[in-house]
N, C-alpha and C positions, 0 to 999 in steps of 0.2 A: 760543734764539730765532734764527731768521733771517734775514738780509741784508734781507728782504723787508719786515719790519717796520719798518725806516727808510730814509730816500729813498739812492737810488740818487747818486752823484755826477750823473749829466746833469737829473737831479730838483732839485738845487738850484739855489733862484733867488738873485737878487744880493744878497748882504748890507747892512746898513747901518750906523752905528755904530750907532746903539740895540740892534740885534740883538748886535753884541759889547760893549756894556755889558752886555746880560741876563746874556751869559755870567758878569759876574761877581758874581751873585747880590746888586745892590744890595738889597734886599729884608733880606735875611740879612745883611748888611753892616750896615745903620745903628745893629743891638741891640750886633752886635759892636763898632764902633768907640764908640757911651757906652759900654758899660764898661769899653773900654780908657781911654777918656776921663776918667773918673772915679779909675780907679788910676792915672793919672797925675797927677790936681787933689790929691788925699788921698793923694798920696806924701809923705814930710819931703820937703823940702830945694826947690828950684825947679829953674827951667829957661825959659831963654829963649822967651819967646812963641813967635818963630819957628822957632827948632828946634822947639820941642815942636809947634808946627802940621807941620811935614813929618816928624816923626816917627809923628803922628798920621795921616796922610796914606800914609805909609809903610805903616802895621798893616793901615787901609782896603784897602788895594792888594794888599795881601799877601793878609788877609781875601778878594778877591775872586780872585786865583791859585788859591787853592784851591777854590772855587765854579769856575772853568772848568777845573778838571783835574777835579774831580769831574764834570762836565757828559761830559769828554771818555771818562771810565771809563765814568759811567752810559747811555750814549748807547740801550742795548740796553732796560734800564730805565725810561725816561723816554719811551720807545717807547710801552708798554703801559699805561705809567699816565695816569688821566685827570687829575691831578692835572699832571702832569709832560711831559704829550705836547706841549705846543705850543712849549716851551722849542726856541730857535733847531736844536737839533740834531734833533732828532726831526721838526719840523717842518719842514726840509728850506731852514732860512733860512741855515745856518752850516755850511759844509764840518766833519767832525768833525776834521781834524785841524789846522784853524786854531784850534782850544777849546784841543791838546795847545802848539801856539805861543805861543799869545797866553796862555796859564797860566804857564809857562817865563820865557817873557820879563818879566810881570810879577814871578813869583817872584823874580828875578835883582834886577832893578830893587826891589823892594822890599827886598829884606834889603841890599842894599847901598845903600840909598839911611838906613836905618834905623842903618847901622853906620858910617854917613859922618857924619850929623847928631845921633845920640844915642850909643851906645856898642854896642861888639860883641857886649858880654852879650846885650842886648836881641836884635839884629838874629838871634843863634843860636838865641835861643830862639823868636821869629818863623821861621825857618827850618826849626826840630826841628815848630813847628804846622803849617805847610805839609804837611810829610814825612808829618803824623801824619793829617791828614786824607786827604788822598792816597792814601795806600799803605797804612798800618796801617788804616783805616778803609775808605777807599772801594774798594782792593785785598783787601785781609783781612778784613776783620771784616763787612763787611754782608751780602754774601753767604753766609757761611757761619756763624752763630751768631747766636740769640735776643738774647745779649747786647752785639749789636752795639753799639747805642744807650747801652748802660750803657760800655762803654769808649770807644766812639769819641765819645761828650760829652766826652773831655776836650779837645780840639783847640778847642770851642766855650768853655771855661773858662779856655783861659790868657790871652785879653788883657788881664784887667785887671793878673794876675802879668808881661803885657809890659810893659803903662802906667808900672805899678809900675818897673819893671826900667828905665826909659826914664831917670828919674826918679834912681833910688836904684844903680843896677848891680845888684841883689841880689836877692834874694827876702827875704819874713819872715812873721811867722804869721799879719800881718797880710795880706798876697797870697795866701799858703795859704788861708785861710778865702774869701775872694772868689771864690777856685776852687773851694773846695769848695758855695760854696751853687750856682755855676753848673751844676757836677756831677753834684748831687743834684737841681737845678731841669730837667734834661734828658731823664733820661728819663721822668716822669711828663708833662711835656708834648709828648715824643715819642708813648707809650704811649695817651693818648687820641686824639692824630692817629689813629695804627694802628687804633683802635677803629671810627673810622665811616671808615677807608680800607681798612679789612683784606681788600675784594676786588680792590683794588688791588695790593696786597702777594703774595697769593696770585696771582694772574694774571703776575707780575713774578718768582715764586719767591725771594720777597725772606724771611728769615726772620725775622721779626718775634716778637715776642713771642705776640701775639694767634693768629698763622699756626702758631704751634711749640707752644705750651703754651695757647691756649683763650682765650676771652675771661674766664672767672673766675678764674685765674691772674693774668693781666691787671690784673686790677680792684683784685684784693688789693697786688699789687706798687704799683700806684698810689699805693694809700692807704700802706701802710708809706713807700715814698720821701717823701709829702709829710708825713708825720709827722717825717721824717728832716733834712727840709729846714726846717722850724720852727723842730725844736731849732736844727740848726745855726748860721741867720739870729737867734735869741737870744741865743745864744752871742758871736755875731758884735756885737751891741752893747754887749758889756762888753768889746769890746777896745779899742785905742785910738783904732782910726777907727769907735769905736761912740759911744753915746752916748745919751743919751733919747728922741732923734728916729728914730733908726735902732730903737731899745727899742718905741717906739710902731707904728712901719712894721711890724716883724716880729710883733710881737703882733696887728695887726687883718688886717693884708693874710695874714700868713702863718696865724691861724686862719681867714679864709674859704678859704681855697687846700685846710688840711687838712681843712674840712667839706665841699669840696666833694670831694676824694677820699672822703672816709667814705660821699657820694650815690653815688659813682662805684661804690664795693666794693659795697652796698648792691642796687645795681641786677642784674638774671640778664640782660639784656641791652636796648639802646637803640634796638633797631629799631624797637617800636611809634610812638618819637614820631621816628625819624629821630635816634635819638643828641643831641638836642636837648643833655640836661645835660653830656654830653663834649665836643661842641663848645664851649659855654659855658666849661667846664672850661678847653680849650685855648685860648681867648683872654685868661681871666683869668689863665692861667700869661704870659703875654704881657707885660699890665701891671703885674703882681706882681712878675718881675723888672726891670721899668723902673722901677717906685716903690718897691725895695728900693736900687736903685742910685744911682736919684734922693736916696732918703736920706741915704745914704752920704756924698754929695756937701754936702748941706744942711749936715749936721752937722759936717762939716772947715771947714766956711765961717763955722759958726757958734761953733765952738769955736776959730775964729781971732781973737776978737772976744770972747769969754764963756767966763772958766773954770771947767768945771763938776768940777775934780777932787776937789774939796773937799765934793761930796756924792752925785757919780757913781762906782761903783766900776769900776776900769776898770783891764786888764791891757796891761803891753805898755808904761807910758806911759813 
């Protein structure tokens, strides 16, 4: 791509702040901070309200670091897509290298504001997320491999293992599994985005699944991850931050998620109605990880108050 495709330095006009909030993809921010939110409600052990507010506040920030380093990588990308063209840089409202400052600076402030008021485990591993989106991801891996999405999801999986961490200093199997339903929740709801964005993607030379290996490739991967993601999310209720509640979520929320990938495999392609059912798809991956994590949370609150060991079988406890 060429210079020509994004404004010119005398092309941009005066910024404001709402234009350097966007940069830090509040949007993407608020799924990320509930889950960190919740790994930190359903951690053992406590934590001062107010730490834990600016610890929370910290992840948020950090969370957004990374949205304007990415902004400042993709700048060439977000050029050409119409999805992405009007974000402050491409659209000529935010010099690109105040995205490279104002990422930086938050980074800084964040991990150190995280390892001031909670603990350094935390704030490192908030730091290693940053690094991972950044660089391994929005440096390495997008551009250049189909399976971008499948490893750079992990960057969008660790906050509840920070919540966690905030919380506890440590990790356990029980953050492991929070990560991994994030994990495997990522890229089937990446994968249908790409599906009715995929001339986005090709015009962007972005190598997506759908752009590299076909829209039936695609469809199958779909359906397999959200078969993958099921189990997992069951799995995940017979541990110790699981419980009947979270048993119930996973079973109704998590078989309409894999019916609707089986429509999704199902289908030779979604043009005739406008990808109607992908779209669908990809919003109900939306509120399916919000009402998994919503559970999650219900069930610690309620198993604080009601012991259900004595008829729930449940690992970890």
């Amino acid at each position: 791509m060429t210079d020509a495709a994004w404004p010119a330095e005398n092309e941009i006009s005066s910024p404001d702040m709402g234009d350097y909030f966007e940069l830090l993809k509040p949007k993407v921010m608020r799924l990320v901070v509930f889950t960190a939110f919740v790994g930190m409600m359903i951690a053992p052990g406590s934590i001062n309200i107010v730490l834990g507010a600016v610890a929370l506040l910290a992840i948020a920030f950090g969370a957004g670091a990374s949205g304007a380093l990415n902004m400042y990588i993709d700048y060439d990308i977000d050029a050409v897509m119409s999805r992405t063209k009007d974000r402050p840089i491409p659209s000529g409202r935010v010099p690109r290298d105040h995205a490279l400052a104002l990422g930086l600076f938050v980074s800084i402030l964040s991990v150190g504001a995280l390892g001031l008021f909670a603990n350094w485990q935390s704030a490192a591993f908030l730091a290693f997320t940053i690094f991972f989106y950044a660089v391994i991801y929005s440096l390495g891996l997008k551009r250049r491999t189909p399976q971008n999405i499948v490893i750079g999801g992990a960057a969008g999986a660790f906050p509840p293992m920070i919540g966690w961490m905030v919380v506890t200093g440590g990790v356990s199997l029980d953050s492991i599994m929070m990560f991994m339903v994030i994990f495997l929740w990522t890229p089937p709801h990446f994968w249908a985005l790409a599906l009715f964005r995929n001339d986005d993607y090709m015009n962007a030379n972005v190598p997506m699944l759908p752009v590299v290996k076909g829209e039936r490739t695609t469809r199958v991967h779909i359906f397999l991850y959200s078969i993958a993601l099921f189990a997992t999310t069951m799995l995940t209720a017979f541990l110790s931050i699981g419980g009947p509640i979270v048993f119930a979520v996973a079973l109704i929320c998590g078989g309409m998620f894999t019916i609707g990938g089986a429509k999704i495999m199902q289908r030779e392609s979604g043009a005739a109605d406008n990808f109607k059912v992908e779209k669908r798809y990809f919003w109900l991956s939306i509120v399916y990880l919000f009402v998994f994590f919503l559970a999650l949370l219900v069930q610690s609150i309620s198993n604080r108050f009601w012991d259900i060991s004595g008829f729930w079988p449940m690992v970890g406890m």
